[in-house]
N, C-alpha and C positions, 0 to 999 in steps of 0.2 A: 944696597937694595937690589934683587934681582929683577932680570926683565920682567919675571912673572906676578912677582910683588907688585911691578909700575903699572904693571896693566891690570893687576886687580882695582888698584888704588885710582888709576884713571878712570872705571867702570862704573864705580861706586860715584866718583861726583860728575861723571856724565849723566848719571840717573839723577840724584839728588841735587844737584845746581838751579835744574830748568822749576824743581817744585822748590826749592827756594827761594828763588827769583818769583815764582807768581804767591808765593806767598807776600812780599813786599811789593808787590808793585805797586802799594796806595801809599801814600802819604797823607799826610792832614792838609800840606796845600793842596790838595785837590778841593776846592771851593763848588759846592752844588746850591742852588737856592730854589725853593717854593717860594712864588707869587702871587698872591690871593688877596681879596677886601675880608674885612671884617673878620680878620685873624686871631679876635676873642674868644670868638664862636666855640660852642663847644665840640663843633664839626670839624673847625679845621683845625683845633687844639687837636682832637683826635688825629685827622692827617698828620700833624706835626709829628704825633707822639710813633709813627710810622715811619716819617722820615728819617729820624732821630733815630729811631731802630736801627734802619739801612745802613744809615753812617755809620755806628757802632760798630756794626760787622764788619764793615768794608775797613774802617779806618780811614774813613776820611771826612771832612769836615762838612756839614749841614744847616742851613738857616732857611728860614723862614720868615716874608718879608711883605709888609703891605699896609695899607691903610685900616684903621679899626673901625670905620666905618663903612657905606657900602659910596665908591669913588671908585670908579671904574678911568677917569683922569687921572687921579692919581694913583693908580695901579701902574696905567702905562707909562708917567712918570719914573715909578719906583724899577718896571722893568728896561728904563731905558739909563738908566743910573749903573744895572746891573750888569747892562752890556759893556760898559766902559768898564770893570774889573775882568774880564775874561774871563770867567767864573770856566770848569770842569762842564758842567751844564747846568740847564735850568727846566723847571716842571711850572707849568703855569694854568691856573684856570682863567678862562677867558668869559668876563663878567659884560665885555660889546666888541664883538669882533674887527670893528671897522678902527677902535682906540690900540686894541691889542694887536690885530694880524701885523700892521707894517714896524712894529717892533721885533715880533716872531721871528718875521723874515729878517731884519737888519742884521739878529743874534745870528740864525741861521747861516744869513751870507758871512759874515766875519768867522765862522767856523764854531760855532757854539749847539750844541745837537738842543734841541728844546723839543720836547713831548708835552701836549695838554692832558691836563686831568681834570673831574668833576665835571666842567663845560669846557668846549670844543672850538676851535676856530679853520675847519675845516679846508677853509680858501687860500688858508696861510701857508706857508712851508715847513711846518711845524710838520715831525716825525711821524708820529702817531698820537694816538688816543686812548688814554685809559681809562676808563669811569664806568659809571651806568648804562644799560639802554634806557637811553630816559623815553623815548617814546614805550617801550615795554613797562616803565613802569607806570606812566601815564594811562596806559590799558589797565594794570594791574589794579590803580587806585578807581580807573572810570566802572571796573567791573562790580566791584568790591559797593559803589554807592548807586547802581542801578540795581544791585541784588538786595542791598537794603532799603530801597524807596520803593521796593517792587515797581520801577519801569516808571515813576509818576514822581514829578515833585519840581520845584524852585530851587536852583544850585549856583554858586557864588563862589567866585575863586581869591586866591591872596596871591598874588607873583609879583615878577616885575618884567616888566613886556621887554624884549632885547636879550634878556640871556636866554643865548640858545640852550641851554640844557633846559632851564623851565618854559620857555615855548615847546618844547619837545613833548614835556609834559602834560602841556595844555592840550597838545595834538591827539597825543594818545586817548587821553579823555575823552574829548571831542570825536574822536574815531567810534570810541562805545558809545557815545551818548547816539549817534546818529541812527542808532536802530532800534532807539527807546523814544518816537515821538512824545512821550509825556512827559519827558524831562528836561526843563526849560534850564539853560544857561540866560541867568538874569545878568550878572558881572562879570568882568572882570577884572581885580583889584586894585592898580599898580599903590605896591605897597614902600615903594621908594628904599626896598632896606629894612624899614626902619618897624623894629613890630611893633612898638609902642601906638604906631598910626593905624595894624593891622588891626589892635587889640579895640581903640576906641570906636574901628569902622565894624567890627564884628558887635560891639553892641548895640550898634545902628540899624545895622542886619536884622538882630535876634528883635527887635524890635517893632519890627514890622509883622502884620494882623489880616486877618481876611485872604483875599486871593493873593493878596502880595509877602503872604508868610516866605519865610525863606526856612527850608528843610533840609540844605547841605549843604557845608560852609567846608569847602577844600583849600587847604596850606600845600602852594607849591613849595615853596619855598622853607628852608629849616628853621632857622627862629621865629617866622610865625604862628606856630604850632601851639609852643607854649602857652603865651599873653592871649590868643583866641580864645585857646581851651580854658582860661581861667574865666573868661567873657563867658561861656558858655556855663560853667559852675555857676555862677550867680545866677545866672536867668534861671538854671534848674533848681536852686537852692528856692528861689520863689515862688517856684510850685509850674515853671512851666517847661515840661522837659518834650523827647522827642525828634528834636535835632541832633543831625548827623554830624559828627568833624571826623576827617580825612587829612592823616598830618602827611610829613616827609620829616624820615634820618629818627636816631634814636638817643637826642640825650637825655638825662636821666629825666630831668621834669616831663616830658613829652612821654617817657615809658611810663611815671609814674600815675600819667593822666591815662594812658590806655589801661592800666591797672584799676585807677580807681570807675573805669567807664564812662569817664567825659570826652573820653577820645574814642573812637571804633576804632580805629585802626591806624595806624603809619608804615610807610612804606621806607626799609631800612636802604643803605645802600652800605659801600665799606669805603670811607676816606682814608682809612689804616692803611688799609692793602693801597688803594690806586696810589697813593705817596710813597711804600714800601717799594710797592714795583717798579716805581716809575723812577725812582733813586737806582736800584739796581738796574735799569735800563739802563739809564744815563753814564753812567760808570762804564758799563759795558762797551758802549759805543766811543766813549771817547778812550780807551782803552784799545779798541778794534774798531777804527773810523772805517766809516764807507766814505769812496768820493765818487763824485759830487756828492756834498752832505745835502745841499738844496735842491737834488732831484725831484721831480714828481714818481714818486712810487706807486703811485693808488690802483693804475692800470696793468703795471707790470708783474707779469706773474712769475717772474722770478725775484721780485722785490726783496733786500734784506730786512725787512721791517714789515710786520703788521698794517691793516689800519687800522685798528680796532682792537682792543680788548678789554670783552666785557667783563666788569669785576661783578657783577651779581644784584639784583633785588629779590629782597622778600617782604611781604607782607605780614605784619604782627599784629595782632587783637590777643584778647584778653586769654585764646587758648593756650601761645605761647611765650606771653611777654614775661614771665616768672624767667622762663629759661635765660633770656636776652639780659635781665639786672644782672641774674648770677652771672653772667660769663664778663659782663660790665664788671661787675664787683671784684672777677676775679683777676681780671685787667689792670685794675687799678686806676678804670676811666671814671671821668666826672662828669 
């Protein structure tokens, strides 16, 4: 072979090595986990169905991990289980900061990059944040039921006090409601989780008369939405309509009820995407580690990381909920 041959043929996989090499560099041990309650949900089936996505592309392996009810103890359980496998990383929504942060950090300090998504544990050494502005959508929702009460009326919320993403929400509300003196915040709900408890306190709600009528019955929280709005169909199927509901998130019963108009409206967010993104974050950094992984970044303006990214809300009522089944449908989400 001649010199000229060698150096062509050395040229050729100096070029093509280095994209050979970044096409393998995943393996399927590369272990990432989501950690969440209430992991039936059709909410964070959807995030899964995201995460899941990520993996695919990437080639590497993806699970999804947590209590099927709402156990914010046994979440930090489950994440303190996950730090002993030294997983690639982890994406976690934080259901009580005070259970989740000092696991956050533990992952953290042993070298495990962890980003929160959906809800936030800010004080923790957790990366960043992917999700909602949930106070923006809190406005979005408080705008949306002072425009329909015209500025007057009895309003009643469903949450659960401690997660900060629906405190957030609460705030936001409360931000609008403050320049509608006529709109009385009567409740607020703690609904434990559990909407089976939202559904029979909302027919307690719709059941009250005279000055103590209740006119707007707001679901922070996602599977409250549904079992309210079906509380809300009786009472109107008996001839007494009028009341407002104000959901959060988009699965199919919740869009079906904004269709049929026993819901006005819900407020979408995208758990697809913050699980999508937040996999491909994860990957990325432990691929291209910063050190100190447990810096504080928040202040530093040359920081390698975000704090923040916002994945989007929108508001759906009945002008655009058609669009939102189809692209559902076309998804292949349930």
């Amino acid at each position: 072979m001649s010199k000229l041959s060698e150096r062509v043929i050395f040229a050729l996989l100096a070029g093509v090595l280095p994209l050979l090499t970044g096409c393998t560099r995943h393996s399927k041990s590369e272990h990432y986990y989501l950690i969440t309650v209430n992991v039936d949900l059709p909410y964070w089936k959807t995030a899964e169905a995201g995460f899941l996505k990520a993996a695919f592309v990437l080639g590497v392996t993806a699970e999804m991990l947590g209590p099927k009810n709402f156990d914010p103890q046994a979440e930090a359980d489950e994440l303190h289980s996950i730090i002993a496998r030294k997983p690639a990383g982890i994406l976690v929504s934080v259901t009580n900061p005070k259970l989740l942060g000092p696991q956050i950090d533990a992952a953290v300090a042993a070298g495990i990059p962890v980003i929160t998504i959906d809800s936030d544990a800010p004080s923790s050494h957790r990366l960043y944040f992917i999700g909602t502005n949930n106070l923006q959508a809190g406005r979005l929702g408080g705008a949306r039921v002072a425009a329909m009460l015209n500025g007057k009326g009895n309003v009643v919320f469903f949450t659960m006090p401690g997660q900060p993403n629906l405190d957030e929400r609460l705030k936001g509300y409360k931000d609008v409601f403050s320049g509608f003196p006529g709109i009385k915040v009567v409740e607020v709900f703690d609904m434990k989780g559990d909407a089976g408890l939202a559904m029979d306190k909302a027919a307690e709600y719709l059941g009250r008369k005279g000055a103590d009528r209740i006119d707007a019955l707001v679901c922070l929280q996602s599977s409250a939405g549904r079992d309210v709005g079906e509380s809300l169909r009786r009472v109107e199927a008996n001839g007494d309509p009028g009341r407002l509901l104000v959901t959060m998130d988009t699965d199919e019963a919740t869009l079906q009820l904004v269709k049929d108009g026993i819901i006005d409206s819900t407020i979408s967010q995208k758990p697809y995407t913050m699980a999508l993104m937040g996999l491909k974050a994860l990957d990325d950094i432990h691929h291209y580690p910063v050190k100190p992984l447990g810096e504080d970044y928040e202040l530093d303006p040359f920081a390698p990381y975000p704090s923040f990214i916002d994945t989007g809300v929108l508001l759906i009522d009945k002008t655009n909920v058609e669009g939102v089944l189809t692209r559902r449908e076309t998804a292949g989400q349930e």
